[in-house]
C-alpha positions as CSV (number, residue, x, y, z in Angstrom):
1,X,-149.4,-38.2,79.2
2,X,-147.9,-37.5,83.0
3,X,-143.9,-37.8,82.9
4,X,-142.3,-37.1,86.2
5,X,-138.9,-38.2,85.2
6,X,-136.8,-37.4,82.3
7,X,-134.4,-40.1,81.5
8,X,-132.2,-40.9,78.2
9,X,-134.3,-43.3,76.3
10,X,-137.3,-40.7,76.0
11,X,-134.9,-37.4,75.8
12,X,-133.8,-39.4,72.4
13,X,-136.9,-39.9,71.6
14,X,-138.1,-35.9,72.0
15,X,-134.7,-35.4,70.1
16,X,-135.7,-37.7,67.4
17,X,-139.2,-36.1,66.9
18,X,-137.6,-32.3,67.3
19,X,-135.4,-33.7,64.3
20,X,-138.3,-35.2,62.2
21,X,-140.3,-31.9,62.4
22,X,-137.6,-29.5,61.6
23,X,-136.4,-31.5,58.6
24,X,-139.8,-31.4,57.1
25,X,-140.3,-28.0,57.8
26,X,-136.9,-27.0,56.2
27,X,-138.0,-25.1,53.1
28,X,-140.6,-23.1,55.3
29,X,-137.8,-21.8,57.3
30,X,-135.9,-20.5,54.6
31,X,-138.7,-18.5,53.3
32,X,-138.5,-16.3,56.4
33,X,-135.2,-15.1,54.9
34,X,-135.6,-11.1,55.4
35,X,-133.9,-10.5,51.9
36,X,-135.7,-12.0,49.1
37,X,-132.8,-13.6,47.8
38,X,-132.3,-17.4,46.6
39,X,-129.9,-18.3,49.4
40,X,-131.9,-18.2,52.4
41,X,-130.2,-21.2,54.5
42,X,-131.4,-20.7,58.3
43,X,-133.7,-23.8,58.1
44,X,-131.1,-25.8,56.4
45,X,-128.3,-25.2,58.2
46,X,-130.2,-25.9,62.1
47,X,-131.5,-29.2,59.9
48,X,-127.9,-29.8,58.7
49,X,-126.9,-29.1,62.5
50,X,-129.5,-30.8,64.5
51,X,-129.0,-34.2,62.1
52,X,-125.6,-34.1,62.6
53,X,-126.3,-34.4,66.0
54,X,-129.3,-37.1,66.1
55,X,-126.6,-39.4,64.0
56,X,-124.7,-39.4,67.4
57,X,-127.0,-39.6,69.4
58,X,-128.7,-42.4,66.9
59,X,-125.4,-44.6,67.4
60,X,-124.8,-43.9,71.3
61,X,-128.6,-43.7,72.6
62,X,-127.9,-44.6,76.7
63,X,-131.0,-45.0,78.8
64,X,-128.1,-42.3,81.2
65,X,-129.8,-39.1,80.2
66,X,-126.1,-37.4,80.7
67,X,-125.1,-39.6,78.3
68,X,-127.0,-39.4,75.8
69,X,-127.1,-35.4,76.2
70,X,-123.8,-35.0,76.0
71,X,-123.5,-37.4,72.7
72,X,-126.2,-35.1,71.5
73,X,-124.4,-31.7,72.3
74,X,-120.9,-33.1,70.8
75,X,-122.4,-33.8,67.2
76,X,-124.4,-30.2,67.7
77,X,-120.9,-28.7,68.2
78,X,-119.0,-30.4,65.3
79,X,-122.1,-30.2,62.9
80,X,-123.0,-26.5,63.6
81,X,-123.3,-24.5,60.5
82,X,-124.0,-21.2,60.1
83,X,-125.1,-18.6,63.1
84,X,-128.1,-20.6,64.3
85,X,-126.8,-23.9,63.9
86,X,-124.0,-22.6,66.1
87,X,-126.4,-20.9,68.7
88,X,-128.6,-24.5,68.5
89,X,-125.6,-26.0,69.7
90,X,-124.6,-24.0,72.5
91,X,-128.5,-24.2,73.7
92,X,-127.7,-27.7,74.0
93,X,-124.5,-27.6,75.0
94,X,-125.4,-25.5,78.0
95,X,-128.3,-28.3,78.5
96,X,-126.0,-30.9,78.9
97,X,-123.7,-29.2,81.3
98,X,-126.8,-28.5,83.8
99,X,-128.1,-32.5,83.6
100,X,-123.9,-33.8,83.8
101,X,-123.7,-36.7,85.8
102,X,-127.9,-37.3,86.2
103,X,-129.7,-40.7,84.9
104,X,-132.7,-38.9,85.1
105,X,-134.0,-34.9,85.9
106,X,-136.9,-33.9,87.3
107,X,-139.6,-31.0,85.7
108,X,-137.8,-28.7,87.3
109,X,-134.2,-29.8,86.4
110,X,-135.3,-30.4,83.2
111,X,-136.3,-26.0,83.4
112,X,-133.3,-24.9,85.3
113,X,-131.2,-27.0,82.3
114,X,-133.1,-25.2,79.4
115,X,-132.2,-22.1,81.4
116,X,-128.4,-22.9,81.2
117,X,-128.7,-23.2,77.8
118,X,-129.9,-20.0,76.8
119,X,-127.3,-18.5,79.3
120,X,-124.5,-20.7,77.6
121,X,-125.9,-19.4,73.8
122,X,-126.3,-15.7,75.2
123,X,-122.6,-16.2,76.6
124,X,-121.2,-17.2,73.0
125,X,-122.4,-14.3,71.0
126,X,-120.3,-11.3,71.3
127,X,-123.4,-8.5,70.8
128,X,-126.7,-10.6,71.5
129,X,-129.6,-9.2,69.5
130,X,-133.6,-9.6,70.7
131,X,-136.3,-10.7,68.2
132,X,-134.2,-13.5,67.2
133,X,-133.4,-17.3,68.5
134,X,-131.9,-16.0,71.6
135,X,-135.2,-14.5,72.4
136,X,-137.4,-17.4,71.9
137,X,-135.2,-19.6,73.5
138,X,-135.3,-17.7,76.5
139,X,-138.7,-16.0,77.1
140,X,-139.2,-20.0,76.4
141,X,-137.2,-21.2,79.4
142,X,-138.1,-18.2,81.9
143,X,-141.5,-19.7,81.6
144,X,-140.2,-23.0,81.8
145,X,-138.7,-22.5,85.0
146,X,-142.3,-20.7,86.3
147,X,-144.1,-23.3,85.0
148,X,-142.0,-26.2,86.8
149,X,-142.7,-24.6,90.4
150,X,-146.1,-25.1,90.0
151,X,-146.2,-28.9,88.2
152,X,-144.0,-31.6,88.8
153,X,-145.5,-33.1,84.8
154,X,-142.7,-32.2,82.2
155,X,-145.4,-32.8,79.5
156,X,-147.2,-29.9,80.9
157,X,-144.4,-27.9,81.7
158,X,-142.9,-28.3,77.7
159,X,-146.2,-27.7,76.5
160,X,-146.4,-24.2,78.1
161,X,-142.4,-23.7,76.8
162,X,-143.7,-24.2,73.5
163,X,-147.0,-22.1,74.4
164,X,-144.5,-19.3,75.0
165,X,-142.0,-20.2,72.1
166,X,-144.6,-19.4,69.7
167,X,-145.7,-16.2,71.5
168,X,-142.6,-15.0,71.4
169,X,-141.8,-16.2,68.0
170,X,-144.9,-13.7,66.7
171,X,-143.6,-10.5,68.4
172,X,-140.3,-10.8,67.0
173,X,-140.9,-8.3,64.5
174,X,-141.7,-6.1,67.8
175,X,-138.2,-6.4,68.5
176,X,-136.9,-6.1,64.8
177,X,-138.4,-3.7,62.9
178,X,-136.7,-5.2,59.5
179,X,-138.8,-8.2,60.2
180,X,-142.2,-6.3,60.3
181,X,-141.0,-4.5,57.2
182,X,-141.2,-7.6,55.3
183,X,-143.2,-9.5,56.8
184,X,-141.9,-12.2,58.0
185,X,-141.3,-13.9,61.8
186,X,-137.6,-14.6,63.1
187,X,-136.7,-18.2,60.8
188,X,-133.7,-19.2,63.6
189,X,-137.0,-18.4,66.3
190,X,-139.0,-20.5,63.8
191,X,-136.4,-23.6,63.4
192,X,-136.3,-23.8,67.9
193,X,-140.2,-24.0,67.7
194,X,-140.5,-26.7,65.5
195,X,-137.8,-28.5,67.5
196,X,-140.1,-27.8,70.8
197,X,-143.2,-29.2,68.5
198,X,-141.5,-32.2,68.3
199,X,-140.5,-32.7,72.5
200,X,-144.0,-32.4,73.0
201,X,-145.2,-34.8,70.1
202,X,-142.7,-37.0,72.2
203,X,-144.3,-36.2,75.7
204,X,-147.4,-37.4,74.2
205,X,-146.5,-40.8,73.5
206,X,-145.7,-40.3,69.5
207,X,-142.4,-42.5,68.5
208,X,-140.1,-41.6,65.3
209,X,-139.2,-44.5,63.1
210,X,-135.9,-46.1,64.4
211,X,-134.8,-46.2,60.5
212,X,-135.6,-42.3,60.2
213,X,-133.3,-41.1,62.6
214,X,-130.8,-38.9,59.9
215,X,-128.9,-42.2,59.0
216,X,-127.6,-42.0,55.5
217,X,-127.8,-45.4,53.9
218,X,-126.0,-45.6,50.3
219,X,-127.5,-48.3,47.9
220,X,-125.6,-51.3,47.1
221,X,-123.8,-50.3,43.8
222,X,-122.6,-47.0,45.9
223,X,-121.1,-49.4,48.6
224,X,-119.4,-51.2,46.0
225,X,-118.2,-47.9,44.8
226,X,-117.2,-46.8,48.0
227,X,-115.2,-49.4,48.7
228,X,-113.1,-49.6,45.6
229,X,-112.7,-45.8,46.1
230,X,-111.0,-46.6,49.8
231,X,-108.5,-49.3,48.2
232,X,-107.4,-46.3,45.9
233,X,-106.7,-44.2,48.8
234,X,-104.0,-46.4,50.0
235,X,-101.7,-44.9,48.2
236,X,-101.8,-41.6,50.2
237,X,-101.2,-43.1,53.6
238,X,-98.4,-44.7,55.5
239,X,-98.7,-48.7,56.3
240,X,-98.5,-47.9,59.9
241,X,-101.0,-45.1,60.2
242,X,-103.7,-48.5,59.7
243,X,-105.5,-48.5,62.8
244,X,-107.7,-51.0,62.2
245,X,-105.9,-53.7,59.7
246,X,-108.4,-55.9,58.1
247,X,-110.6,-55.5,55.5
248,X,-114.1,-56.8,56.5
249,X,-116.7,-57.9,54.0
250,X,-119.6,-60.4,54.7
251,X,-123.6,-60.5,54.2
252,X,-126.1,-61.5,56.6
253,X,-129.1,-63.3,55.3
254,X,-131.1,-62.0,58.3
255,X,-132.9,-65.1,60.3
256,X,-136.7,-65.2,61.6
257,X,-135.5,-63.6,65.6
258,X,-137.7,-66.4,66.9
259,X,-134.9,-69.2,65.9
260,X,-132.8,-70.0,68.8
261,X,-130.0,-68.0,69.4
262,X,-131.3,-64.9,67.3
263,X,-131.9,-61.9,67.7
264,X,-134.6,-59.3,65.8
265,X,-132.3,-57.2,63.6
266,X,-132.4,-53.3,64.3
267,X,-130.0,-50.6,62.2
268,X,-129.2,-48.1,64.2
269,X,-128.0,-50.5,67.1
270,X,-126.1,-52.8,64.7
271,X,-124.6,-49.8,63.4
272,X,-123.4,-48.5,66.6
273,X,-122.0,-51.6,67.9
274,X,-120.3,-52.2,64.8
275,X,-119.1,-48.4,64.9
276,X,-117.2,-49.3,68.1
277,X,-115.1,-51.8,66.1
278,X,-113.7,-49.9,63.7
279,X,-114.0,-47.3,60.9
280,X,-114.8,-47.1,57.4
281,X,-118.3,-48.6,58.6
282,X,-120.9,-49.2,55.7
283,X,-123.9,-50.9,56.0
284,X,-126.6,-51.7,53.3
285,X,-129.9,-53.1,54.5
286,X,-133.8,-54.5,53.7
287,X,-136.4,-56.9,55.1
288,X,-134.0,-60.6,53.9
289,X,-130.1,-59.0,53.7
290,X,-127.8,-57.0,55.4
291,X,-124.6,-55.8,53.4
292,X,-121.6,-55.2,55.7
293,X,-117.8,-53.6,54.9
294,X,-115.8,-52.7,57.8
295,X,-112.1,-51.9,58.9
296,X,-111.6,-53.8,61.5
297,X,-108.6,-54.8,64.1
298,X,-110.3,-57.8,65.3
299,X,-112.8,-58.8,62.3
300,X,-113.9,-62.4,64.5
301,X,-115.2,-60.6,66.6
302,X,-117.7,-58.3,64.4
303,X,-118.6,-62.0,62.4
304,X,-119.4,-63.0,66.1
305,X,-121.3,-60.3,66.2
306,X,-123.3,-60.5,62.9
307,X,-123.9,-63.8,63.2
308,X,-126.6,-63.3,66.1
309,X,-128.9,-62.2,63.3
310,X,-128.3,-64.5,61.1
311,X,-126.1,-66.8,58.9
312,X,-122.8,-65.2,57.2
313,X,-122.4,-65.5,53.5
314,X,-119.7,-63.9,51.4
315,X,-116.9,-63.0,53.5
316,X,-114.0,-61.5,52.4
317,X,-111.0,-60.7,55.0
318,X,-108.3,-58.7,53.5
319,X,-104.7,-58.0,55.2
320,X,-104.5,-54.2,54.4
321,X,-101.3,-53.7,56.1
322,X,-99.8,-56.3,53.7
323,X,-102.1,-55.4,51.2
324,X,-100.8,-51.6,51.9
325,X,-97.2,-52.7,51.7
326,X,-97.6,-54.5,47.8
327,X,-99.6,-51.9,46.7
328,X,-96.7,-49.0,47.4
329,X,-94.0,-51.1,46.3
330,X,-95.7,-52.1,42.9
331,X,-96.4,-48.1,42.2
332,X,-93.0,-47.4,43.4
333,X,-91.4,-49.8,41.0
334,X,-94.1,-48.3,38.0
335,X,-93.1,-44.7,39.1
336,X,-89.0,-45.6,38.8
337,X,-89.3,-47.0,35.9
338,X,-91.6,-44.0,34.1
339,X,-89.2,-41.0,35.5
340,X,-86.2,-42.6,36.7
341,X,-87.2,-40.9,40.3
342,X,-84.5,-41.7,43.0
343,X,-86.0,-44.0,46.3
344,X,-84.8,-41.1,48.4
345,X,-86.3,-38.5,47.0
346,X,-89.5,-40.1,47.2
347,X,-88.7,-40.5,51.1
348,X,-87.8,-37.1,51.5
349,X,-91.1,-35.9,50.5
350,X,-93.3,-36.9,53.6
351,X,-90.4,-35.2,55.2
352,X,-90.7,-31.9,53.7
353,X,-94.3,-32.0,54.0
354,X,-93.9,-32.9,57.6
355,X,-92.5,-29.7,58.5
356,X,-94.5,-27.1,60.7
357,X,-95.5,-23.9,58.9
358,X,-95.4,-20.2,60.7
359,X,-98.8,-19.7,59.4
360,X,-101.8,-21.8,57.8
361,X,-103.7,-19.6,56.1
362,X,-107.2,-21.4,55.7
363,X,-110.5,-19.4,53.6
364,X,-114.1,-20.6,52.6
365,X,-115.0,-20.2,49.1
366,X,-118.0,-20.9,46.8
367,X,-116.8,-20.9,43.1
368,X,-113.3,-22.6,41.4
369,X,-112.4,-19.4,40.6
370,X,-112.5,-17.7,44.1
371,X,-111.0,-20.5,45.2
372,X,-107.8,-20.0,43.2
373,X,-107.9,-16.4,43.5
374,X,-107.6,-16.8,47.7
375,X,-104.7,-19.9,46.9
376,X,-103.1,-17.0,44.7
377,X,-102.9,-14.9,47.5
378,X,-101.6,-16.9,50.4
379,X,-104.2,-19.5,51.4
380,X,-103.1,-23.0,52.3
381,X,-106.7,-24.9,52.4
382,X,-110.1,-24.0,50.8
383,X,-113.1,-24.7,52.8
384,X,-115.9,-25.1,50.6
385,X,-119.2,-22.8,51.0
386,X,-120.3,-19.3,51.2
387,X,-123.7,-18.3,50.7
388,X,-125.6,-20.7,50.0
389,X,-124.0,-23.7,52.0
390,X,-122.2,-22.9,55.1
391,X,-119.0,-25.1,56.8
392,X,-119.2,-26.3,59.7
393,X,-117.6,-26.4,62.7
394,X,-116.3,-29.8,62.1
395,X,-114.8,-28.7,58.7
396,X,-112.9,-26.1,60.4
397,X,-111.5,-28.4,62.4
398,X,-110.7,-30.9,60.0
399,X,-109.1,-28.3,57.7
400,X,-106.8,-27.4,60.2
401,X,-105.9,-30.8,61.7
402,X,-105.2,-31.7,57.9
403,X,-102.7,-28.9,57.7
404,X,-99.2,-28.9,59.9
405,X,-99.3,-25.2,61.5
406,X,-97.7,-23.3,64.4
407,X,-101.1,-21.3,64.1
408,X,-103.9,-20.3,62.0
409,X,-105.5,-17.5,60.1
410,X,-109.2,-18.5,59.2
411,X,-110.9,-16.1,56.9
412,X,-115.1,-17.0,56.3
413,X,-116.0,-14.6,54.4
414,X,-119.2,-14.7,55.1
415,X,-121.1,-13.2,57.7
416,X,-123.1,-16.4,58.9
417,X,-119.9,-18.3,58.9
418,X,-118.2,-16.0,61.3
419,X,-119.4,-17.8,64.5
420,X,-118.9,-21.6,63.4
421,X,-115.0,-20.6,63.0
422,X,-115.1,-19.5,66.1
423,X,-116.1,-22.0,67.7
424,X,-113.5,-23.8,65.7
425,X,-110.8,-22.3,67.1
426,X,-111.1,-23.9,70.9
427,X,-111.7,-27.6,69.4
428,X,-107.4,-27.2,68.0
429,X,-104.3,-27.1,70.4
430,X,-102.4,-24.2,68.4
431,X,-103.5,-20.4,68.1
432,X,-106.2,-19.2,66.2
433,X,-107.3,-15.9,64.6
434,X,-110.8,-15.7,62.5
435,X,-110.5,-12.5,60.7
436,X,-114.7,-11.7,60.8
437,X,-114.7,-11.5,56.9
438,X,-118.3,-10.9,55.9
439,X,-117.7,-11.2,51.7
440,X,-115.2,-12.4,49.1
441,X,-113.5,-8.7,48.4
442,X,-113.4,-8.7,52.3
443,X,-111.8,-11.9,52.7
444,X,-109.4,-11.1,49.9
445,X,-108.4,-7.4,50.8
446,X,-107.9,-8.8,54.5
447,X,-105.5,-11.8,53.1
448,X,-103.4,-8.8,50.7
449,X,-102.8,-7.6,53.7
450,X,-101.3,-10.2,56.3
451,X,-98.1,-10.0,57.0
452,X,-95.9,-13.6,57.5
453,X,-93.1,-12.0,59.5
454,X,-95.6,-10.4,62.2
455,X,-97.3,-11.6,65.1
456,X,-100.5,-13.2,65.2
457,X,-102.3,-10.5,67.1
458,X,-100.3,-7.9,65.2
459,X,-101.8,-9.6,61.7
460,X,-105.2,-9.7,62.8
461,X,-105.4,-6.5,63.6
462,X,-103.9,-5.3,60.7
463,X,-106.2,-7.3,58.6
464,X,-109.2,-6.5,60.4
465,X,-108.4,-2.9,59.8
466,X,-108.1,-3.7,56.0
467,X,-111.6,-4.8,56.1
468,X,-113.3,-1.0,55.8
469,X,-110.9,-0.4,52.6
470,X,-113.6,-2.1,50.6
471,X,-117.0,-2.2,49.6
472,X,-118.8,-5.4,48.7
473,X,-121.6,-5.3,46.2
474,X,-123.4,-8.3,45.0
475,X,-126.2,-9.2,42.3
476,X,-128.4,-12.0,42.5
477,X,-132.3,-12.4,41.6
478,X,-135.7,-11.9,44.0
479,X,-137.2,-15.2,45.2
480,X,-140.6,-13.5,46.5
481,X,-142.0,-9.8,45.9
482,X,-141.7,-7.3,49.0
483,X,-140.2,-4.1,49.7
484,X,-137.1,-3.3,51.6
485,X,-136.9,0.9,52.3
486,X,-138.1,2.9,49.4
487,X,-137.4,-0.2,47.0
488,X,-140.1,-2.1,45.1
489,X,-138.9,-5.7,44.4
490,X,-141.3,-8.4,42.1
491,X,-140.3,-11.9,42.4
492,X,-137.8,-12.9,39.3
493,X,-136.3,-9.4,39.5
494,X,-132.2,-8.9,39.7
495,X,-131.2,-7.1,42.6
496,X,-128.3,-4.4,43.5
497,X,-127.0,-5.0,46.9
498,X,-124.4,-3.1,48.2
499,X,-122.6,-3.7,52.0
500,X,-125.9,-5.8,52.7
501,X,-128.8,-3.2,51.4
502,X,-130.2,-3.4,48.0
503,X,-130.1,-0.4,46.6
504,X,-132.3,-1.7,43.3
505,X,-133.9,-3.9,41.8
506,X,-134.6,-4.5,38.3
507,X,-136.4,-7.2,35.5
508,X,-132.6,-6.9,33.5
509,X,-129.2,-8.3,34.8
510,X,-127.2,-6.0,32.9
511,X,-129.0,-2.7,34.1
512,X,-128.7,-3.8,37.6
513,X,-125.1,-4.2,37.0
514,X,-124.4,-1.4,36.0
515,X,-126.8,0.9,39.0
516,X,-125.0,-0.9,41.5
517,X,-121.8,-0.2,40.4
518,X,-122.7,3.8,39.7
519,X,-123.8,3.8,43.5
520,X,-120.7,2.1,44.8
521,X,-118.2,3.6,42.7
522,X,-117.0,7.8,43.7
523,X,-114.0,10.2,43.4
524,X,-112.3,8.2,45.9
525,X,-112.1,5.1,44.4
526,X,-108.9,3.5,43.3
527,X,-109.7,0.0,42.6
528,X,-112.8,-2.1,41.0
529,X,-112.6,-5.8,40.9
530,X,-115.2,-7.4,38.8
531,X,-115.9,-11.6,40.0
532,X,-118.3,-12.9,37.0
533,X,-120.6,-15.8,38.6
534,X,-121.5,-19.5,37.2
535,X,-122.5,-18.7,33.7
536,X,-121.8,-15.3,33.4
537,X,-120.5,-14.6,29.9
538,X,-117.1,-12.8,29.5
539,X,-118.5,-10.2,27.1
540,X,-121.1,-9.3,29.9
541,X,-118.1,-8.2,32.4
542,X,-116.3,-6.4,29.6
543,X,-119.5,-4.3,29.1
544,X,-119.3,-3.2,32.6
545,X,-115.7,-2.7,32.4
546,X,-116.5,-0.6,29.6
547,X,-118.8,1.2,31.3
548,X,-116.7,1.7,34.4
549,X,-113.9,3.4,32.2
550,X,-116.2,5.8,30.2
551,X,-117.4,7.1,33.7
552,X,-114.3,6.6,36.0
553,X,-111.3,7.0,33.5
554,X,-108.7,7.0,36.5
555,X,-110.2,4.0,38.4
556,X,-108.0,0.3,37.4
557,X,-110.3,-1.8,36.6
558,X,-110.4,-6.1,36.2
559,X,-112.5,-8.4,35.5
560,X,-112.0,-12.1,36.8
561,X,-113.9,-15.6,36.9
562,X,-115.1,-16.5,40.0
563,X,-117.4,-19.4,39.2
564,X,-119.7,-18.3,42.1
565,X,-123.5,-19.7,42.4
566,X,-126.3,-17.6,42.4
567,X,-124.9,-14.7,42.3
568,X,-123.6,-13.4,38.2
569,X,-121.6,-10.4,39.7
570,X,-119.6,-10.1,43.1
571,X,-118.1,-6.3,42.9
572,X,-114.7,-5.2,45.5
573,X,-115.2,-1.6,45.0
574,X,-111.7,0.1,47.0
């Protein structure tokens, strides 16, 4: 099919089918993890990325192609997890920057725009490495931008991107030797092709189901839920922070679209228009009925609205600043009378709470225990994740907006975290250092070391020096035989991995254990802390402890519960 102009409605649609094909292909991707380890998240965190973005771009669609690029790039840059969810965004990002302004793009703009991209993702990562997403995506556009001086179709033009996409894609293990060693193809490289299988699906004339495009619908006993779970939260907001004041609750027995005066019922657009409305937006759908609940400022004119479908039945319009008001006073009068608690010092609290702090202090952690260990230490908010789900940029963000800070100290203690904190830290208006913390010990040496009456710059450099005062080793189990250097590993088999190479692997846990922690632990160290996982026994860490002090007498040794998934053991070794 010949398409000389790129416009909004069918970039969407290439968007949508790019989405569909990665989402399907999800578990594929991970596979391509280099380490055979049960955490390999590449393919779920570009689906968890790119979804976030077709949500956007499923609510603002524009016919504009600017529009709807930029809608797509803004949910990319809030939804990016992990290193290539980040680098997906900024390919985007960099897209929508070349097309600003433009309705429509020629073949050739359409080229020079996937160009910008991969300048805009080479631009982000501080040391760029070939053989990985970065490569694809720009061996990709070079011969994008050859091909579009010589055709003027943009079918033909993505169809030799992807040509080249794939090429490249098989001689990534040229580039990274690690790769070839095990077998496997770049997954990031992997995740941008099936996203280019799906422009060109698009190009061809193939559509994506407008109800498929990563919307989230909950059933109608979770709405119900939901929404008594939102009148509970009243209590932990102020009567005028309600933006939007009413309550809005109604159904929709959908009409036939060929009665007078209605209109065919679609999702995604009711959703959007209703999204512009207000907040707290849920909708509940099938072929005769349409469940609604919606804050809303002006709730006439969303029934206006709803009623081009069909007729209203149902409706429920609640005052919630009043409702607000009753509500406080009633638990203020329970709470006076249960511990004699003075008005004014229930006022002053907001006010203390209110107050800016020097420092916020904000880590990622997977496991309750970890979690308390970092609050222990210092840290103000916990960002859920770690291995085996990454934050993303968005939760960042709203970690730190939820937190009253002069600046901010983000530690992700996780390698593939690193990037989406960074990219964090220019979406707030107040300073921010990410300390790159690649583990747990990491994160945790780097926090015993900040200093609240220093600088910012002073304290992350002091705590980025702390970082090589520790050795990380971790224990999980093999997903997949393959061998990594001079070690054999069978699927099912625990493995010893120490500073990110496994150094064995073996059919029993406790044996692994304990060769790791002989090949971590010398005459130089001081200090061995011991993090048991999610269902690791306590008597299991006592028999490494045990072990540890029959060989290394002088080390101190702990053991403490971490709660951490996947992995039974997390050793700081200092």
């Amino acid at each position: 099919m010949v398409h000389t102009q790129l416009d909004g409605d069918l970039f969407s649609q290439m968007v949508f089918l790019g989405a569909a094909k990665l989402r399907t292909n999800v578990k594929m991707v991970d596979a391509l993890n280099v380490f055979p380890v049960p955490d390999g998240d590449t393919g779920t965190n570009m689906n968890m990325t790119f979804t976030t973005g077709v949500e956007e771009l499923a609510k603002r669609q524009s016919p504009h192609l600017s529009e709807s690029a930029q809608t797509l790039a803004k949910g990319l840059l809030m939804g990016a997890r992990g290193n290539s969810g980040v680098i997906l965004s900024q390919l985007f990002r960099g897209f929508s920057k070349s097309v600003s302004g433009k309705a429509g793009i020629t073949a050739r703009q359409f080229a020079d725009a996937l160009k910008a991209g991969v300048d805009t993702a080479y631009q982000a990562v501080m040391r760029p490495v070939e053989g990985t997403i970065l490569t694809v995506a720009r061996e990709a556009a070079e011969t994008a931008v050859r091909a579009a001086r010589v055709s003027d179709n943009l079918t033909a033009v993505m169809e030799k991107t992807l040509e080249q996409a794939k090429l490249t894609l098989s001689r990534t293990p040229e580039y990274l030797p690690v790769l070839k060693e095990v077998g496997v193809v770049d997954s990031g490289g992997q995740g941008l092709v099936l996203i280019y299988e799906g422009f060109v699906q698009a190009l061809h004339g193939e559509v994506v189901d407008e109800a498929d495009h990563g919307q989230q619908v909950a059933s109608v006993a979770e709405l119900e839920q939901l929404v008594a779970e939102q009148h509970n939260a009243q209590l932990h907001m102020k009567t005028e922070d309600i933006t939007f004041g009413y309550c809005t609750e109604f159904m929709i027995r959908l009409a036939d679209s060929t009665e007078p005066n209605k209109k065919a019922f679609a999702e995604p657009l009711f959703r959007a228009q209703l999204d512009r409305m207000g907040d707290s937006l849920l909708v509940v759908s099938d072929d005769e009925v349409v469940k609604v609940h919606i804050h809303a400022e002006h709730p006439g004119e969303v029934l206006n609205y709803a009623q081009q479908y069909g007729s209203l039945h149902r409706l429920k319009i609640e005052n919630m600043r009043e409702q607000h008001s009753n509500i406080v006073k009633e638990e203020a009068t329970k709470h006076d009378s249960a511990v004699a608690v003075p008005v004014a010092a229930e006022a002053a609290a907001p006010q203390a709470e209110s107050k800016r702090l020097p420092y916020g202090i904000i880590a990622v952690a997977a496991g309750p225990g970890i979690a308390e260990i970092f609050k222990s230490l210092g840290a103000h908010r916990i960002v859920e994740g770690g291995q085996t789900m990454n934050p993303s940029t968005e939760d960042f963000v709203n970690a730190m907006n939820g937190l009253s800070a002069e600046q901010f100290i983000i530690l992700p203690n996780n390698s593939n975290i690193i990037m989406a904190a960074q990219q964090s830290a220019a979406l707030v208006d107040v300073p921010v250092a990410v300390i790159p913390t690649k583990s747990v010990p990491q994160g945790m040496t780097a926090l015993v070391s900040f200093d609240g009456g220093e600088s910012l710059d002073t304290n992350q450099a002091t705590m980025t020096a702390a970082l090589a005062q520790v050795k990380t080793g971790l224990v999980t189990h093999s997903v997949r035989d393959t061998k990594l250097g001079d070690v054999e590993i069978k699927e099912g088999d625990f493995i010893g991995i120490a500073d990110g190479t496994i150094v064995t692997a073996q059919a029993d846990l406790m044996e692994t254990a304990k060769e790791l922690l002989r090949s971590m632990v010398d005459e130089d160290t001081g200090i061995v802390s011991i993090l048991l996982g999610e269902g690791t026994q306590d008597e299991q860490g006592e028999a490494l402890l045990a072990q540890l002090t029959d060989d290394h007498p002088d080390v101190e040794a702990e053991v403490a519960y971490g709660g951490q998934p996947l992995y039974p053991f997390i050793f700081a070794v200092e």
